[in-house]
C-alpha positions in Angstrom: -26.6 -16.1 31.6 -29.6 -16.4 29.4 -29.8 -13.2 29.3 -26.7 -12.8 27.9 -27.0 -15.7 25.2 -29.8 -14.0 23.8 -28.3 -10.7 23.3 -25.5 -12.5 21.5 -27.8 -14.1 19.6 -30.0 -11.1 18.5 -26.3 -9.5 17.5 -25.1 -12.2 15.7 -28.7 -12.1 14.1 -28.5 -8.7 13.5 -25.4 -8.6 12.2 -25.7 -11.7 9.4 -28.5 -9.8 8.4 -26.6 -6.8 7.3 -23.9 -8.9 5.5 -26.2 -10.9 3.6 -29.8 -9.7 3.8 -31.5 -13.0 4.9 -33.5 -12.5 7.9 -33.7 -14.7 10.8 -36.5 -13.9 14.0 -35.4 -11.3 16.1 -37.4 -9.9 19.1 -38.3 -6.2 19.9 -37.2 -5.0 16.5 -39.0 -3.3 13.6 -38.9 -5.5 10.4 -39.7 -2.5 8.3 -37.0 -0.2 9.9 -34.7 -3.1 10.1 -34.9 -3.3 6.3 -32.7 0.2 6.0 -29.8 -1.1 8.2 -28.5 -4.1 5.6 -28.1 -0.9 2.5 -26.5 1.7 5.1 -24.2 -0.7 6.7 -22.6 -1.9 3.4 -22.6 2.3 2.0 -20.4 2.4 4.9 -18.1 -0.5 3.8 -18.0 0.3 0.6 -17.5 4.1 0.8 -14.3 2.9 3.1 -13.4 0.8 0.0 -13.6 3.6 -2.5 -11.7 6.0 -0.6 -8.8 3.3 0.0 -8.7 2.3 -3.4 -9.8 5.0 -6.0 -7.4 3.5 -9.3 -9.1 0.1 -8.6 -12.6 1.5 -8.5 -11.9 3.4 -11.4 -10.3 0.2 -13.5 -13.1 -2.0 -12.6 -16.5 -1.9 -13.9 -19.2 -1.1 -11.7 -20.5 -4.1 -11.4 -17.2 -6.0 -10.9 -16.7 -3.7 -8.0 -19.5 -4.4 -6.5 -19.8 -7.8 -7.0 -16.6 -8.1 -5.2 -17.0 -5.9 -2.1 -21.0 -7.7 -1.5 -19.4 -11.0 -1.3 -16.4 -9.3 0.9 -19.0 -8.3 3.1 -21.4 -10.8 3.0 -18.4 -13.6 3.5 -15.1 -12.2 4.9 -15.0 -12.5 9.2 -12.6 -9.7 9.6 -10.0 -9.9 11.9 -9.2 -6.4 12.8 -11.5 -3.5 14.9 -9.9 -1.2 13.0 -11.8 0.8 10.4 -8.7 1.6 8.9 -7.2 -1.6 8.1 -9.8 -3.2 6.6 -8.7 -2.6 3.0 -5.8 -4.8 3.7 -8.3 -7.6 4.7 -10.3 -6.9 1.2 -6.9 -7.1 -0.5 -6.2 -10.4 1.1 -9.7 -11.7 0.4 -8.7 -10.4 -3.6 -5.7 -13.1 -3.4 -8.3 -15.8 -1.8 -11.0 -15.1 -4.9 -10.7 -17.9 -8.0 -12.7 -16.4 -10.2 -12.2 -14.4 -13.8 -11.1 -10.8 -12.5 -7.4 -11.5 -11.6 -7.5 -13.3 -15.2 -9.1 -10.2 -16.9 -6.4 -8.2 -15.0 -3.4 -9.8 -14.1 -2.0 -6.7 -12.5 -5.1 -6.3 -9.8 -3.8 -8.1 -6.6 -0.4 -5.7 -7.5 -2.6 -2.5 -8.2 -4.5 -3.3 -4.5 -0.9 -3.8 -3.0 0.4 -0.6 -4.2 -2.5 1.3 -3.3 -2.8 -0.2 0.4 1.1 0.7 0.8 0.4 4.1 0.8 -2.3 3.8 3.1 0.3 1.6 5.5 2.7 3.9 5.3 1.1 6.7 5.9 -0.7 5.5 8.9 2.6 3.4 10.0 4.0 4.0 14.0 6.1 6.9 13.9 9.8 5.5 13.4 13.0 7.3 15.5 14.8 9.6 13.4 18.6 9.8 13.6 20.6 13.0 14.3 21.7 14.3 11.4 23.6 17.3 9.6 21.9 19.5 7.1 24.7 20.5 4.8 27.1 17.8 3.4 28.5 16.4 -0.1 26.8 14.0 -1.3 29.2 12.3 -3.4 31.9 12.3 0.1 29.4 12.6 2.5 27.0 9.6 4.3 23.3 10.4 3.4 20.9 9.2 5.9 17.7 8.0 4.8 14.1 8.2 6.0 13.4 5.6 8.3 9.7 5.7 7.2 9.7 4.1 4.2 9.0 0.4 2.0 10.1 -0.4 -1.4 7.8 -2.8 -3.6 9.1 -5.3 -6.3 6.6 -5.3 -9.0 5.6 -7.1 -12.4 3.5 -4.3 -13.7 3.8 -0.7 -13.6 1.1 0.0 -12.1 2.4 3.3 -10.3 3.3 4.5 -13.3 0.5 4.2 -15.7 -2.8 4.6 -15.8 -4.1 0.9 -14.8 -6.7 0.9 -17.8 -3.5 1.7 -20.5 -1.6 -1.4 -18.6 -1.3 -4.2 -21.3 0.5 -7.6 -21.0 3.4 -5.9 -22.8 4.4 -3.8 -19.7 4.8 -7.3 -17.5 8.9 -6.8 -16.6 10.4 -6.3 -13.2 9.7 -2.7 -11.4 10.3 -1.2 -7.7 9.1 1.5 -6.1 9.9 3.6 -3.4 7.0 4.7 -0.7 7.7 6.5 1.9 5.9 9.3 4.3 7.1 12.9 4.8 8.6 13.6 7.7 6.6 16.9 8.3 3.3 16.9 6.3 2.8 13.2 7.1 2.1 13.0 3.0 3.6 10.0 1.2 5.5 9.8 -1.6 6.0 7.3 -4.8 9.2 7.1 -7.0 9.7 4.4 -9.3 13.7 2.9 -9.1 16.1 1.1 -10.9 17.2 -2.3 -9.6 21.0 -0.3 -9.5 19.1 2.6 -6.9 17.5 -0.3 -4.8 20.7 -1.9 -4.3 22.1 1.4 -3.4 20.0 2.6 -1.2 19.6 -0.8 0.6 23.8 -0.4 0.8 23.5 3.3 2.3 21.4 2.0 5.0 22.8 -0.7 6.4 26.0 -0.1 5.7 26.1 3.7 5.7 29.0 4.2 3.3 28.7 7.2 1.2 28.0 6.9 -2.4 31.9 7.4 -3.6 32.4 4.4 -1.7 29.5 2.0 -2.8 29.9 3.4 -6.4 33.5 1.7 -6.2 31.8 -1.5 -5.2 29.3 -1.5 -7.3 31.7 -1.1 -10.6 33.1 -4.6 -9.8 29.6 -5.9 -8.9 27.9 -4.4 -12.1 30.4 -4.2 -14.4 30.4 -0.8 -14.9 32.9 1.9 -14.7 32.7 4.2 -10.6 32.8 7.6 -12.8 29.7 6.4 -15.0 27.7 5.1 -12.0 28.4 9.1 -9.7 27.1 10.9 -13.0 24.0 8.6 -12.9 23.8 8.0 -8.9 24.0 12.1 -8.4 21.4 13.4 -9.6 18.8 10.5 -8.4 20.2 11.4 -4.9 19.8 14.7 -4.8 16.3 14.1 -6.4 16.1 12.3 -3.0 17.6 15.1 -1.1 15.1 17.9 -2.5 11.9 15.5 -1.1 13.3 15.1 2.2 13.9 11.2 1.3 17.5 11.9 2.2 17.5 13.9 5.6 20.9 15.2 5.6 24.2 13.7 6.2 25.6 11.5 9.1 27.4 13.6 12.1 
């Protein structure tokens, strides 16, 4: 048993040490080897961080960067073994900072969502997909979506500009649609309308074809069925063409 409490202790030790690079008395180790582990453990962390998060890294400034991931490190008990996951920790350890960066840019805790989206979906469990037929109308027909998919609600556009052009200006209401090819595994981004969320949310759960929901949503929207096809065709078959739409219900 003591055994055992000293090895924890020498870990725990160890492990402090390469968070936050103070020291305390370890036996049996080389305090001049030791001094490497601190610099490649955190290249480690923050080469994950980088690689989950390369808009971010390119709208900070280096030092804001790495001001932020060193106190991650050195602070932040994460709660998940996997390597993978961790951005979403740094994200949520973002939301928990009060500090001047989410006041120098507003859109940041956003910009980390939509970037660790993409990583969740692609590495999300694979989902069942439905039997479907390949040829069908769309107008007549019931499209059936991708079940691998998420749509974010958004203040800033920050999937479609270029976070460092983003100015207070662009603060509105946005949505976007991520979801992960069904073959390649890639994911996808398109930005929608709040008309196309409601739509699509409609041919999901209700799977009514868009003739149908176009009827309903003249009355809901105020807006005449043949206006709302001409519009609601093309976006679909948009849809179609990236495999968001896998064909047609049997």
């Amino acid at each position: 048993m003591l055994l055992l409490n000293d090895t924890y202790r020498q870990q725990s030790n160890f492990a402090a040490y390469c968070r936050t690079g103070i020291y305390s008395p370890m036996t049996g180790v080389n305090e001049e080897r030791l001094a490497h582990y601190p610099r490649l453990v955190f290249n480690v962390i923050d080469d994950t961080l980088r690689s989950a998060y390369p808009l971010t890294v390119d709208l900070l400034t280096e030092e804001e960067w790495d001001t932020t991931v060193r106190s991650f490190f050195a602070t932040h008990k994460c709660s998940t073994y996997s390597v993978w996951k961790m951005p979403y920790e740094f994200y949520q350890f973002v939301l928990t900072l009060d500090n001047s960066l989410t006041e120098k840019y507003p859109f940041l805790e956003e910009l980390l969502l939509f970037e660790w989206t993409e990583i969740e979906i692609h590495m999300m469990e694979d989902e069942q997909f439905p039997e479907v037929v390949s040829e069908g109308e769309m107008a007549t027909d019931t499209p059936v979506l991708n079940p691998e998919y998420t749509i974010l609600q958004l203040h800033y556009p920050v999937h479609l500009k270029n976070p460092n052009e983003i100015a207070d200006t662009d603060k509105g209401e946005y949505f976007v649609l991520l979801f992960r090819e069904q073959e390649s595994g890639n994911v996808q981004f398109l930005d929608l309308s709040f008309y196309f969320v409601w739509l699509l949310r409609k041919m999901e759960h209700e799977q009514k074809s868009l003739f149908e929901l176009a009827e309903e949503a003249s009355d809901l929207f105020g807006v005449e069925q043949r206006f709302l096809l001409e519009k609601s065709l093309p976006f679909l078959t948009e849809l179609r063409n990236k495999n968001f739409i896998i064909g047609y219900k049997k």
